[in-house]
Structure formats: C-alpha cells, structure tokens
N, C-alpha and C positions, 0 to 999 in steps of 0.2 A: 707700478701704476695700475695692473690689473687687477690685483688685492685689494687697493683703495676704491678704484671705480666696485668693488664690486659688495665692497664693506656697503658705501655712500646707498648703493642704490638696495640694498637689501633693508640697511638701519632706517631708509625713508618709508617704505613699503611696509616694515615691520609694522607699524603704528597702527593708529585709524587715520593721521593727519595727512599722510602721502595721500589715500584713497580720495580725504576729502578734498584738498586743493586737484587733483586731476577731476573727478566726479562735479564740481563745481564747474570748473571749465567746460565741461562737455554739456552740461546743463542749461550756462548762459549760453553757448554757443549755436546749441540746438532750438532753444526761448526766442533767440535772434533771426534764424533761419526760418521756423516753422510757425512760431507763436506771433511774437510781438508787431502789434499796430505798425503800418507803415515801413517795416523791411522785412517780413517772411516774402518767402520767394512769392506765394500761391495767391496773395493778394497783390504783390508789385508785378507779376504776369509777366518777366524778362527770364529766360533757363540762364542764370549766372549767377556769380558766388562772392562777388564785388563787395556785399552788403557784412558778409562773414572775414573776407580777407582786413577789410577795413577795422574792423572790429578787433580782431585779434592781437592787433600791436599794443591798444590799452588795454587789453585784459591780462598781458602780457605783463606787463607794467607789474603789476599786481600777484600772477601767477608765480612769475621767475624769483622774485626777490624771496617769495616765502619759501620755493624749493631750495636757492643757497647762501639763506641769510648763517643756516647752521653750519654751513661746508667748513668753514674755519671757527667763528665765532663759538660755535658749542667747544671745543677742541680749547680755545684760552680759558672760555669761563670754568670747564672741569680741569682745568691743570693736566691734559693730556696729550697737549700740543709737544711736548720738552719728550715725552718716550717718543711721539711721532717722527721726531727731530732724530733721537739717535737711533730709530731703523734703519737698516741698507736701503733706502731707501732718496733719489737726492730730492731736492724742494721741487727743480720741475717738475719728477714726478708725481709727487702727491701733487701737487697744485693741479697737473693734466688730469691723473687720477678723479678728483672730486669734479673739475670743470668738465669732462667728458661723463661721468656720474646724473650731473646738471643737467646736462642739454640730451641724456640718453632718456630722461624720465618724461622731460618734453616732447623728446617723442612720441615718445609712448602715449602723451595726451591725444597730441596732432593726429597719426593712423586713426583714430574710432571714425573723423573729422571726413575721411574722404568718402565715408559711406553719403555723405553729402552730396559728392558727386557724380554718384552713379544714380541717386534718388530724380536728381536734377533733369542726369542724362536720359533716364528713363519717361521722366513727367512731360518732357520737352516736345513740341508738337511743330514740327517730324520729331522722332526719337532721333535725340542725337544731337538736339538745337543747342549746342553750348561752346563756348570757343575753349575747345579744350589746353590747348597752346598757353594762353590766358591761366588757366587752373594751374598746371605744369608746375607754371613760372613763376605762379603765385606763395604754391607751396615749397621752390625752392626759397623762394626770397624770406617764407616766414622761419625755413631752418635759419637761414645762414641768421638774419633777425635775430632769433632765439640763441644762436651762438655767440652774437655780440652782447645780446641784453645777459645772459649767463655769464660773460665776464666780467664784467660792471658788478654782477652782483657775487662773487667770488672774491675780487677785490674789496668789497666795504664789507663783506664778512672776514677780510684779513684784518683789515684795519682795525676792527672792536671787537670788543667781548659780549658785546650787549647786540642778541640779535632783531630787537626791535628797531634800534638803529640802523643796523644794516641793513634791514628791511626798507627801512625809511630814505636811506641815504640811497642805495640802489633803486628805489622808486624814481627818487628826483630825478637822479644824473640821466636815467632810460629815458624819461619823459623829455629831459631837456637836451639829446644828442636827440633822440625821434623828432619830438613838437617845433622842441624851444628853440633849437638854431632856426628852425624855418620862420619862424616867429618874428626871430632878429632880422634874418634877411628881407623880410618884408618892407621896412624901414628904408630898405634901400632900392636902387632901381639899375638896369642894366648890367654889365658885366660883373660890380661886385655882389648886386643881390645874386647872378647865378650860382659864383664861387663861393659864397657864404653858404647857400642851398646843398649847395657840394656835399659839403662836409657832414652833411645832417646824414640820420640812417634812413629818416622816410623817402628821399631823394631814389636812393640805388635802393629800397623796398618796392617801392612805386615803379620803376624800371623793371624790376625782374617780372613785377606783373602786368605789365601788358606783354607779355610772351615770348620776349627777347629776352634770352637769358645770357647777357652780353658779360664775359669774362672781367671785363674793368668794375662791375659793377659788384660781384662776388668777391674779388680781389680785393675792392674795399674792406667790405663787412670783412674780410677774412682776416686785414690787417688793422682793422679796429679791433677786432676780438685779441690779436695776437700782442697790442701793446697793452691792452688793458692787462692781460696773464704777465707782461713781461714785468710790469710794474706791480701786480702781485709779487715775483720773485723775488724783486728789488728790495721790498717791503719787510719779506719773511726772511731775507737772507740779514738784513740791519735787524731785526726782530732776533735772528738766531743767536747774533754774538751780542 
C-alpha cells in the first residue's frame, strides 16, 4: 500500500497539473475570503470563516474528481492495470493505496487554508474575536468531507477508462449525496424530511461545524467512505477474473 500511495502522490506532483488543480484551489479560496464583493471577511465585518467553509464543498465538487478520476482509469486506458494485478500486492491494497494518495494531496491543499485563520484571529477586534471551536469542527468536517467525496471519485475511476467520465460521473454523484438528497427531502416534511436529510453528507458536514464534533457524525462520513472503497473492491475483484 505504501508503494502505491507513494507512486499516486509523486506521479500527481510530477506534472504541472498537480500544482495547478491545488494552486487553483487556494486562489479561489483566497478570491472568496479577501477579494470578492459581498463575502471577504474585511467588508462583511464578522472574524468568521463561515463564508470559506461553505464554499469548499463545491469547489470540492470540482477539485477531487480531477485528483482521482486517473487513480484507476489511466491504469485501464494504458493496459497497466493486469501487471498491477499480478504484484504482491492484494486489490485492498492498491485500492487504500491510491484512495489514501487522494485524500493526502487534499490535504495538502487544505494546510496553506488555515493561515486564514490566524489572519482572521489576528484582525479580529479584541484579537481573538472568532469561535475557534466553530474553525476546529469545520475543518474536521471538511477532511472526513474530502474522504467521502475521494471515494466516490476512486470508484468511477474504477469503473472506466475514460477519465473525463469519471471526472464527470464523480462530480454528479458528490453533488447529489451533498445537495441532492437535501433537495429531495425538502419535498417532504416532518420525520421523513429529517431521515432523508440524514443520509445527505451536508447534514453531518454542517454538524461538525458548529463545534460539536459529535462521534455519530464522523462515524457516518467514515462509513460512507468505507462502502464506497468496498464496492470499488467488488468491482476490481469481478474486473480481475
């Protein structure tokens, strides 16, 4: 597994296209925060980071699919998936390998992001004006986030060879477990619109940021990430024979 993660995140980096999908991110991100009309912090006059956490789930959208639409998909289109196969190596692990690969390089987006809030913490009148608790929770919720929306796109990179597709099809399915289920349950009212809500990832996103970083809600995202990988395996192991 450690071979793989360390292939996935070297072969991304090697490029210019790694630099640019992170560098991008940090560009809108910063545009959002400091620049743009109606949500930089310096003209909304509130020390919070509401306006950046919100944002991040559909930039997200966007970001994640283009780091693992190649994790599998490049692998079929060059016919190199079949030696992958007969390394010591068994399909969890390559599959953990590249999905840990995934979600290491989003990190690495996410860190520049917190210099955000010590700018915040600093500007803030008293020093200090910001609900830190709030921040914490926020950026717990946008990993585990980013671990779910990396399996989604690790699976549609299993499933094709064509990584525009899986670009594509990873886009959808993110937006519509974040948006779209809330979407649906809106249509509805009382106890089912709750349970419908449930299931969505903005539900237990939205929970971890307001500063309660409640175990059930982690436990989710964690066993969303971990059916979407299982059903990769599923995939690759009827793929192998």
């Amino acid at each position: 597994m450690i071979s793989i993660f360390r292939k996935e995140v070297g072969t991304f980096f090697n490029g210019i296209i790694g630099y640019v999908v992170v560098g991008v991110f940090l560009l809108l991100s910063g545009l959002i925060i400091w620049v743009y009309p109606n949500s930089n912090v310096l003209d909304y006059g509130y020390a919070e980071l509401n306006v950046f956490f919100d944002f991040c789930p559909y930039v997200f959208l966007f970001l994640i699919p283009a780091v693992t639409m190649r994790m599998f998909a490049e692998e079929f289109r060059a016919g190199t998936i079949e030696l992958l196969f007969t390394k010591p190596i068994s399909i969890q692990n390559i599959i953990l390998g590249k999905y840990f690969a995934s979600l290491f390089i989003i990190i690495l987006a996410i860190i520049p992001t917190v210099i955000y809030y010590f700018s915040i913490y600093y500007l803030g009148n008293p020093v200090g004006n910001i609900d830190s608790a709030s921040v914490l929770g926020s950026y717990f919720g946008l990993i585990f986030l980013a671990a779910a929306y990396s399996s989604i796109g690790i699976f549609t990179s299993a499933i094709t060879k064509n990584q525009v597709v899986s670009f594509i099809l990873a886009a959808v399915l993110c937006y519509f477990f974040y948006d779209g289920i809330g979407q649906i349950a809106s249509l509805f009212r009382g106890t089912l619109e709750y349970y419908i809500t449930y299931i969505g990832l903005n539900f237990h996103y939205a929970s971890l940021g307001k500063g309660l970083i409640d175990s059930r809600n982690m436990l989710y995202l964690f066993s969303f990430s971990s059916f979407f990988l299982i059903l990769t395996t599923i995939f690759l192991k009827r793929r192998r024979h």
